[in-house]
C-alpha positions as CSV (number, residue, x, y, z in Angstrom):
1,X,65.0,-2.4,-140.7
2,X,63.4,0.4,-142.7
3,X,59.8,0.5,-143.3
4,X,60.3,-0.1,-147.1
5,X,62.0,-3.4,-146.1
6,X,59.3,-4.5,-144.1
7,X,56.6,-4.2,-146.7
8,X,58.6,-5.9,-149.0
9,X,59.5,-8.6,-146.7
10,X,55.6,-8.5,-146.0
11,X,54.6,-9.0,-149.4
12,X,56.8,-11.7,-149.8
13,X,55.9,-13.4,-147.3
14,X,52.1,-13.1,-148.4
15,X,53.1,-14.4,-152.1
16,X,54.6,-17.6,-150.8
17,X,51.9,-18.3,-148.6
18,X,49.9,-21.4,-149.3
19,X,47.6,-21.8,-146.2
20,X,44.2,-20.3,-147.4
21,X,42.7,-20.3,-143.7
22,X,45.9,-18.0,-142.6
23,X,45.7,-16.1,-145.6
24,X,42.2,-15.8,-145.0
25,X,42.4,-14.2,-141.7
26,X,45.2,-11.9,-142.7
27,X,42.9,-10.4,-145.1
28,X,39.9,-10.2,-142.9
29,X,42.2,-8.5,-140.3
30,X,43.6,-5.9,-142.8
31,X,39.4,-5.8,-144.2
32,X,38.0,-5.0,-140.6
33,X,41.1,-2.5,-139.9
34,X,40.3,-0.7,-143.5
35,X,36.4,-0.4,-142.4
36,X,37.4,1.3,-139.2
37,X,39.2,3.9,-140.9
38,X,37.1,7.5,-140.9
39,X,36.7,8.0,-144.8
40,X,34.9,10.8,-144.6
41,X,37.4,13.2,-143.0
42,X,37.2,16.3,-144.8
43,X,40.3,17.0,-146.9
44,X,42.8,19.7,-146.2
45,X,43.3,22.7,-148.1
46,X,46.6,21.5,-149.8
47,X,44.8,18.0,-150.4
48,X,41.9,19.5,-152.4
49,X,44.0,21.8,-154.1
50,X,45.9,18.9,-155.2
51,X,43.1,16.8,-156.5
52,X,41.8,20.1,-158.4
53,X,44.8,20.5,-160.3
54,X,45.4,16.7,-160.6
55,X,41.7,15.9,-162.3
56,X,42.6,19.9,-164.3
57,X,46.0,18.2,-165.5
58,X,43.9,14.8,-166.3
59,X,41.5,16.4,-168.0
60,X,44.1,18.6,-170.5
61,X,45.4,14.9,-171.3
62,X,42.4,13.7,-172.0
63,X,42.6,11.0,-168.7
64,X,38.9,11.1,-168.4
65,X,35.4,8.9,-168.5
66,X,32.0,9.4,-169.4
67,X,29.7,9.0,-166.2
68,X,27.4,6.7,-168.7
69,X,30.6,4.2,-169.2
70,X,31.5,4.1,-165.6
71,X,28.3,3.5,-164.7
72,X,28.4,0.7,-167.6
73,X,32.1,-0.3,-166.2
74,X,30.5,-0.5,-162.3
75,X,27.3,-2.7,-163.6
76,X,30.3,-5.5,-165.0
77,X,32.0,-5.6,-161.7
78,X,28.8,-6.8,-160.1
């Protein structure tokens, strides 16, 4: 079985499931793996290069926010 398969077994799975304790610790497992992860791994050359000319490309289509309504945005979520 194919990786693709998997996750979509996975997912299906996870949207039929109706114990909240199990669900519960499925997401504190995936959480506490995701925290554990080094996020501050400096990006490779052909990563950054990719992000420049992605956020170039966004901001030629006008894909873009001003800091003051993120920051606005960020203050709702709270």
């Amino acid at each position: 079985m194919d990786i693709q398969t998997r996750k979509l077994n996975l997912i299906t799975y996870l949207a039929q499931l109706q114990d909240e304790s199990f669900f519960e610790k499925i997401e504190e497992y995936i959480l506490s793996k995701l925290d554990k992860e080094d996020h501050t791994k400096p990006f490779s050359v052909e990563e950054l290069n990719k992000r420049i000319d992605q956020s170039l490309e966004d901001s030629k289509n006008d894909k873009v926010i001003e800091s003051n309504d993120l920051l606005s945005e960020i203050k709702q979520w709270q």
